[in-house]
PyMOL commands that place a pseudoatom at each C-alpha (Angstrom):
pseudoatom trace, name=CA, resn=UNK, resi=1, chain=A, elem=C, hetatm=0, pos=[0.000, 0.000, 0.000]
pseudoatom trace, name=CA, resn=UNK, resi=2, chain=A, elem=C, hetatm=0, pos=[0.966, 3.231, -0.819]
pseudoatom trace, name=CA, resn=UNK, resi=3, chain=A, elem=C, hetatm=0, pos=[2.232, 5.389, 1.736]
pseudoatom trace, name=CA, resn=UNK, resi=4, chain=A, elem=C, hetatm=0, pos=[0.993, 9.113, 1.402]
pseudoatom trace, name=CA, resn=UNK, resi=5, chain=A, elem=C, hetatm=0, pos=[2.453, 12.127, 3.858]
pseudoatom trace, name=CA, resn=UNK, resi=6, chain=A, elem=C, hetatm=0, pos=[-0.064, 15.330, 4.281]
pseudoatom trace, name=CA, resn=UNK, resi=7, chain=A, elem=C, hetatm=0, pos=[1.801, 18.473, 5.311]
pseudoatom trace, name=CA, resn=UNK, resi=8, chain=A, elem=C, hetatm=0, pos=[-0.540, 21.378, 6.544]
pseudoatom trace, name=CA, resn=UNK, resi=9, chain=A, elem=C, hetatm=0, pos=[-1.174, 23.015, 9.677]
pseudoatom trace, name=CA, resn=UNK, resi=10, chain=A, elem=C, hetatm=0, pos=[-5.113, 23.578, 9.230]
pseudoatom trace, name=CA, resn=UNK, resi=11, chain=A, elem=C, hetatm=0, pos=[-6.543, 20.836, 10.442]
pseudoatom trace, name=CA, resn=UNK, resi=12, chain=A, elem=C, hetatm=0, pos=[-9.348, 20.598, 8.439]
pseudoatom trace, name=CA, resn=UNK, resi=13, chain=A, elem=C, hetatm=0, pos=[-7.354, 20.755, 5.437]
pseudoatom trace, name=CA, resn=UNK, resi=14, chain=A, elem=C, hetatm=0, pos=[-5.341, 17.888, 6.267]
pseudoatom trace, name=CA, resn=UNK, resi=15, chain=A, elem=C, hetatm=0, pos=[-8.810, 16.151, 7.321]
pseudoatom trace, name=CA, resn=UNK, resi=16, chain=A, elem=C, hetatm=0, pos=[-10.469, 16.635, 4.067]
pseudoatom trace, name=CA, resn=UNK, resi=17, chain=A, elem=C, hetatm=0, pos=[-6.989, 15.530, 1.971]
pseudoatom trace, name=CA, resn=UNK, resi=18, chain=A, elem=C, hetatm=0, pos=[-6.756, 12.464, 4.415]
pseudoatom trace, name=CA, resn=UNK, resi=19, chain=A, elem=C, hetatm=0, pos=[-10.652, 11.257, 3.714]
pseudoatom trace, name=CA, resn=UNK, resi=20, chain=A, elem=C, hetatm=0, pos=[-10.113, 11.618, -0.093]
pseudoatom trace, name=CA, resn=UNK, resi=21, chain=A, elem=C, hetatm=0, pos=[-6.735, 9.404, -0.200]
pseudoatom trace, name=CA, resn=UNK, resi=22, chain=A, elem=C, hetatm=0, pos=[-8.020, 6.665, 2.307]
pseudoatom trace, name=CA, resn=UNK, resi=23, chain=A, elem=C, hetatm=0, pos=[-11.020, 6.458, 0.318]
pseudoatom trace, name=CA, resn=UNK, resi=24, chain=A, elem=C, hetatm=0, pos=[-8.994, 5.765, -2.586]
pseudoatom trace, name=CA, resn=UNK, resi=25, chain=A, elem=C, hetatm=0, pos=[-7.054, 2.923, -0.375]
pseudoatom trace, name=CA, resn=UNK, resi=26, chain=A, elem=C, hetatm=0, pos=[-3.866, 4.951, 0.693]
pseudoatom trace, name=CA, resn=UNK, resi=27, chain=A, elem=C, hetatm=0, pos=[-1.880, 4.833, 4.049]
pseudoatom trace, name=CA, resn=UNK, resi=28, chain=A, elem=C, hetatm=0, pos=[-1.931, 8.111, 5.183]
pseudoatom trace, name=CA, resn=UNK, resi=29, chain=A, elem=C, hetatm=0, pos=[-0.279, 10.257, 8.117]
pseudoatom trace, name=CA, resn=UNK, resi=30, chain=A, elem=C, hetatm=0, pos=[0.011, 13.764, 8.570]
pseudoatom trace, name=CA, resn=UNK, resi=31, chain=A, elem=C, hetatm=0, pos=[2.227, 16.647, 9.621]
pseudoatom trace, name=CA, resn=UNK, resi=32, chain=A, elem=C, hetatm=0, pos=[1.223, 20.073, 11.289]
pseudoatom trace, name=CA, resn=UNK, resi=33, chain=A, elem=C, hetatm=0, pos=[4.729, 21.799, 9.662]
pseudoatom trace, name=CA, resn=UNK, resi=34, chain=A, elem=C, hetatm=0, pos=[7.616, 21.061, 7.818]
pseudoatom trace, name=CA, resn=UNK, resi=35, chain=A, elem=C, hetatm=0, pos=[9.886, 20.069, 11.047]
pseudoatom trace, name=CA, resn=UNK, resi=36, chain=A, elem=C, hetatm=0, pos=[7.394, 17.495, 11.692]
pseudoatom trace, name=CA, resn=UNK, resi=37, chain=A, elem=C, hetatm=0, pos=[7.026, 16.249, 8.318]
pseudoatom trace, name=CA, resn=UNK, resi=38, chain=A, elem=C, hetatm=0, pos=[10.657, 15.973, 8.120]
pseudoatom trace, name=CA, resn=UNK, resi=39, chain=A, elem=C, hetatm=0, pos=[11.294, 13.786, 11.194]
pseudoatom trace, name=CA, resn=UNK, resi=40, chain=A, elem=C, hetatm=0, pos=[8.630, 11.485, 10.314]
pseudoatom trace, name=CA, resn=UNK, resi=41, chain=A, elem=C, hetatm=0, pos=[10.114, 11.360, 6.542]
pseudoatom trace, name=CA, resn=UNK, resi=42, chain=A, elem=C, hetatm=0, pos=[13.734, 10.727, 7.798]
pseudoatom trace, name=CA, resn=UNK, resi=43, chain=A, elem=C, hetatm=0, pos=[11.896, 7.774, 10.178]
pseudoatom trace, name=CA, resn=UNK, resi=44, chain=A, elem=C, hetatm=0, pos=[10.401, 5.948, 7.187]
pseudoatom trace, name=CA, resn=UNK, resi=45, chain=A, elem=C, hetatm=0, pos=[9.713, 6.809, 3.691]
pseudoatom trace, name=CA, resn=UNK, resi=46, chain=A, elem=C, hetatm=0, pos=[6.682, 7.994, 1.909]
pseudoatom trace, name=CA, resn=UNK, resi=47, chain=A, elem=C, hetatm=0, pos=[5.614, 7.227, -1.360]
pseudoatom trace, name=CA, resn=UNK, resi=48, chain=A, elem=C, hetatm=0, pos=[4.346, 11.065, -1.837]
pseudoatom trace, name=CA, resn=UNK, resi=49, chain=A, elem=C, hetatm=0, pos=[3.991, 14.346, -0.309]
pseudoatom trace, name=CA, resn=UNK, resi=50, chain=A, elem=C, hetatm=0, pos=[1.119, 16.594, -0.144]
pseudoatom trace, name=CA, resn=UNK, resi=51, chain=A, elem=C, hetatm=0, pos=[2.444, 19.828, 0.860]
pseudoatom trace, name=CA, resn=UNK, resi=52, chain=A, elem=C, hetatm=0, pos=[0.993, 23.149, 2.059]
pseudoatom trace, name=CA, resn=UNK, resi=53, chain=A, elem=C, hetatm=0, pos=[3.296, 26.588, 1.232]
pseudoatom trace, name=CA, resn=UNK, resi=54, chain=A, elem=C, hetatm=0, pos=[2.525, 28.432, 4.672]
pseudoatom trace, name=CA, resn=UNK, resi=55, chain=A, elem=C, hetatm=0, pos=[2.785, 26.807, 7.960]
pseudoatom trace, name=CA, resn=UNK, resi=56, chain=A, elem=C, hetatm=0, pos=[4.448, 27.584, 11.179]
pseudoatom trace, name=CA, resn=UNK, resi=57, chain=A, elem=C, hetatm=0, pos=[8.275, 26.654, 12.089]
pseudoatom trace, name=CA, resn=UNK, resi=58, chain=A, elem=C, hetatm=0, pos=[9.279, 25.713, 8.549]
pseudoatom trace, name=CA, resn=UNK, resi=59, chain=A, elem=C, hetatm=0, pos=[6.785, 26.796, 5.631]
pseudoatom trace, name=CA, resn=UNK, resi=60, chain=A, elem=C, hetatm=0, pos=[6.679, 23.774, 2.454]
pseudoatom trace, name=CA, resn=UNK, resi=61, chain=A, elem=C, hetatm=0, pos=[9.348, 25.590, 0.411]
pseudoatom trace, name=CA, resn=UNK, resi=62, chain=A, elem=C, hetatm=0, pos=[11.990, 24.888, 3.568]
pseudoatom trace, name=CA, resn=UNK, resi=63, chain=A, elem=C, hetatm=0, pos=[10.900, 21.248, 4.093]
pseudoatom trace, name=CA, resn=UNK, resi=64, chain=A, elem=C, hetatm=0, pos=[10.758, 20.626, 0.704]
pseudoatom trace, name=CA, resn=UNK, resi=65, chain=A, elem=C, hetatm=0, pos=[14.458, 22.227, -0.027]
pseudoatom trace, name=CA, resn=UNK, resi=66, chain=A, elem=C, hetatm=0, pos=[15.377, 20.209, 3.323]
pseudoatom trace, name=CA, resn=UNK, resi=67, chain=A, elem=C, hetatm=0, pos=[13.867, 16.864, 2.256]
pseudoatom trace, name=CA, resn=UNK, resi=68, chain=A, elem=C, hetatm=0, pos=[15.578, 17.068, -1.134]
pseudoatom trace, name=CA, resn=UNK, resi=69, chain=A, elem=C, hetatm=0, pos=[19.044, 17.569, 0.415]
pseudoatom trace, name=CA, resn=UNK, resi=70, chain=A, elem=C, hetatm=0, pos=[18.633, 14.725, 2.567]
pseudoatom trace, name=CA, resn=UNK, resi=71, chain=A, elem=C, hetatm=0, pos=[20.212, 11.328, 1.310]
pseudoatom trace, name=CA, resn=UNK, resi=72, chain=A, elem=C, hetatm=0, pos=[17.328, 9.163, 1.467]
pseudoatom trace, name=CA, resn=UNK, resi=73, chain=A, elem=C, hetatm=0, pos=[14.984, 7.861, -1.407]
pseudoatom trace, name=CA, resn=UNK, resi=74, chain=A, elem=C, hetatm=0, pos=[13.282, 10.845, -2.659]
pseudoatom trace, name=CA, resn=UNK, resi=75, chain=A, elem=C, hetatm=0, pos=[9.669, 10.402, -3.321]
pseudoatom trace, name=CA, resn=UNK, resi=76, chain=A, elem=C, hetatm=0, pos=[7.417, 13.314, -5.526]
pseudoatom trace, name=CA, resn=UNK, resi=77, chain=A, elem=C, hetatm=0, pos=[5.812, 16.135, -3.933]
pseudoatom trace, name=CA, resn=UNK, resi=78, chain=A, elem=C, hetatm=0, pos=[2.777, 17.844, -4.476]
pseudoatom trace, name=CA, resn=UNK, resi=79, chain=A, elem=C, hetatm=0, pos=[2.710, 21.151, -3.122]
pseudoatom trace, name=CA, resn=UNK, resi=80, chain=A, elem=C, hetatm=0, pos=[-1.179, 22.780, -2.388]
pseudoatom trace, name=CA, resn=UNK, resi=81, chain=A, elem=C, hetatm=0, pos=[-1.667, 26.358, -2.322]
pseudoatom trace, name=CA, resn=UNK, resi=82, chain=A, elem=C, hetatm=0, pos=[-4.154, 29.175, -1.888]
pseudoatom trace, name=CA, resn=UNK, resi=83, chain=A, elem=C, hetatm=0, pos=[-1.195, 30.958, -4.023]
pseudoatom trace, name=CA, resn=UNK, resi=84, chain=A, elem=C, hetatm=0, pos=[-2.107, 31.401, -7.473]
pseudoatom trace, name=CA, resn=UNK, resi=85, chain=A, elem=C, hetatm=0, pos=[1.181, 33.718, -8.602]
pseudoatom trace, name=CA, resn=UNK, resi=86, chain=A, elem=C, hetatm=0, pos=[2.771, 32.043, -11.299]
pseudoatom trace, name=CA, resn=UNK, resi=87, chain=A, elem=C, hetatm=0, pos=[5.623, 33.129, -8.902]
pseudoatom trace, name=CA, resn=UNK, resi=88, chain=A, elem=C, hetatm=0, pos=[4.879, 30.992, -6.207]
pseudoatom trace, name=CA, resn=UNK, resi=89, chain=A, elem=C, hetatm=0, pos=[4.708, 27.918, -8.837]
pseudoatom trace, name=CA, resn=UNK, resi=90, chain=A, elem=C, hetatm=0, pos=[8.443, 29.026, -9.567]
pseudoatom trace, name=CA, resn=UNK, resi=91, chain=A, elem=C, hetatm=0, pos=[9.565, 29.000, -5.857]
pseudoatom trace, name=CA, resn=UNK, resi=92, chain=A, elem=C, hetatm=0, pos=[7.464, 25.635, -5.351]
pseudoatom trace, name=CA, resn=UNK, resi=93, chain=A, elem=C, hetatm=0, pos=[9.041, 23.753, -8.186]
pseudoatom trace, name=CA, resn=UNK, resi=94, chain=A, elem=C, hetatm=0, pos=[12.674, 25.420, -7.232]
pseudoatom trace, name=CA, resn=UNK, resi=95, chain=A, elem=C, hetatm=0, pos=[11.993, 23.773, -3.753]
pseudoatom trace, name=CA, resn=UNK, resi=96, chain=A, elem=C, hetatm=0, pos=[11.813, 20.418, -4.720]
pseudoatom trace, name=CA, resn=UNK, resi=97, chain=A, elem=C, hetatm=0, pos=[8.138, 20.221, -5.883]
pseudoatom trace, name=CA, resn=UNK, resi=98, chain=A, elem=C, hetatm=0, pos=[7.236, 18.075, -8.939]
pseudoatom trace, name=CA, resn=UNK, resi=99, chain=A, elem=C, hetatm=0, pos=[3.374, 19.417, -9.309]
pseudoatom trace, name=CA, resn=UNK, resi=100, chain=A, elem=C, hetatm=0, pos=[1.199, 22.163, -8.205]
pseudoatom trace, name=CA, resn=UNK, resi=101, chain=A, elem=C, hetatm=0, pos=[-1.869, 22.614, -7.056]
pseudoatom trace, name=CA, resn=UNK, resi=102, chain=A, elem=C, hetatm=0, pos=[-4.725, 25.667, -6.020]
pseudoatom trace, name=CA, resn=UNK, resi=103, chain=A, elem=C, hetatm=0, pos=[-6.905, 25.077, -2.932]
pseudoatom trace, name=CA, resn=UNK, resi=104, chain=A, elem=C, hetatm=0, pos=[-9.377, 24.101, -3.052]
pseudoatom trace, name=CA, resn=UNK, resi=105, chain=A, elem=C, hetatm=0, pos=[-8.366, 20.695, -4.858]
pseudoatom trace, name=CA, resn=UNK, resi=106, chain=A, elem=C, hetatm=0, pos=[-11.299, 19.147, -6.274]
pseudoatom trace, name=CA, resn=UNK, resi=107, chain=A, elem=C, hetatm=0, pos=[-10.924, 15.206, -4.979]
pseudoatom trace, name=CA, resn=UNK, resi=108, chain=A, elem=C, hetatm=0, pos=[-10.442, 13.724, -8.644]
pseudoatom trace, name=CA, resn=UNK, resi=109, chain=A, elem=C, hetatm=0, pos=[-7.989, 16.508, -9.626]
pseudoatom trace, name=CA, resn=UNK, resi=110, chain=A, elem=C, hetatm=0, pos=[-6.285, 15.634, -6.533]
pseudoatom trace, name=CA, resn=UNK, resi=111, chain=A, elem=C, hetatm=0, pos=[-6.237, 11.821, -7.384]
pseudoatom trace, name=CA, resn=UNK, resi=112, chain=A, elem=C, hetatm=0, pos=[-5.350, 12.241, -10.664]
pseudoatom trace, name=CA, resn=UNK, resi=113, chain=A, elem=C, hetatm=0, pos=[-2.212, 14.190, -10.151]
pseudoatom trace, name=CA, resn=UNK, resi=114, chain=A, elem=C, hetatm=0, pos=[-1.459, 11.425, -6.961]
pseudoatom trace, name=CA, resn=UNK, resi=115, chain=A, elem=C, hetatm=0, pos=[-1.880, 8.380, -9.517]
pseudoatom trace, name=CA, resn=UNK, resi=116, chain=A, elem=C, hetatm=0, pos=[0.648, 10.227, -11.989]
pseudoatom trace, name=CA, resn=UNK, resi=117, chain=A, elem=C, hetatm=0, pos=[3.531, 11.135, -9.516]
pseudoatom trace, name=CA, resn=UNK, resi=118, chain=A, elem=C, hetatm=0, pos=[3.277, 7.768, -8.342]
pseudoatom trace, name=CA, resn=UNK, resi=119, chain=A, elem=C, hetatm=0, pos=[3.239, 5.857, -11.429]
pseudoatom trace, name=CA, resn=UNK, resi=120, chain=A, elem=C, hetatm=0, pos=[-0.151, 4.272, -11.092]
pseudoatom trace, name=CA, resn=UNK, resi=121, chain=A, elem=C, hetatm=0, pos=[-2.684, 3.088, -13.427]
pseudoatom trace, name=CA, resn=UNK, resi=122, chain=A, elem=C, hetatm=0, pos=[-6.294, 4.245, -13.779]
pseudoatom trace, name=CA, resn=UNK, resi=123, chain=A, elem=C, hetatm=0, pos=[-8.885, 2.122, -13.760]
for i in range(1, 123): cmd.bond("trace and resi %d" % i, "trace and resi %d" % (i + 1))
show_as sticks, trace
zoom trace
């Protein structure tokens, strides 16, 4: 089973992500910031990353750029943002990010670009 990390300090965010990816049949844990998410990916590995841009103690762009210097099997990131700037895209992807996304994610956009970064088929 695929192993799925959330990233986002609003809870309900990282509720409403979790209950569309279980559905779907993923392991899922979660992260309230980047520090956490870090420990826990340094612990064991994740198969993906679902990343919010502003949270407390280390926003996405800083555990992303931390994750990717890390030697450990590096696993695709999506980061989710109420940022639309085609800036922020540029910073996201500089980071470490391999896709994009606005909140709010509609669930089948959201599964969609999960099935891609993780090389699934759909069915």
């Amino acid at each position: 089973m695929k192993r799925i990390l959330i990233v986002d300090d609003a809870a309900t965010v990282r509720m409403y992500h979790r209950n569309i990816l279980e559905t779907a049949g993923y392991a899922v844990d979660e992260a309230v910031n980047g520090i956490e998410a870090l420990e826990k990916s340094l612990q064991e590995p994740f198969d993906l990353y679902v990343v919010d841009v502003n949270m407390p103690k280390l926003d996405g762009y800083g555990f992303l750029r931390e994750l990717r210097s890390q030697d450990i099997l590096q696993a695709p990131a999506i980061m989710v943002s109420t940022e639309a700037e085609s800036n922020d895209h540029k910073q996201a992807y500089a980071a470490g990010a391999n896709d994009y996304l606005i909140k709010p994610v509609k669930p089948e956009q959201l599964l969609i670009h999960v099935k891609l970064l993780i090389g699934e088929t759909f069915t």
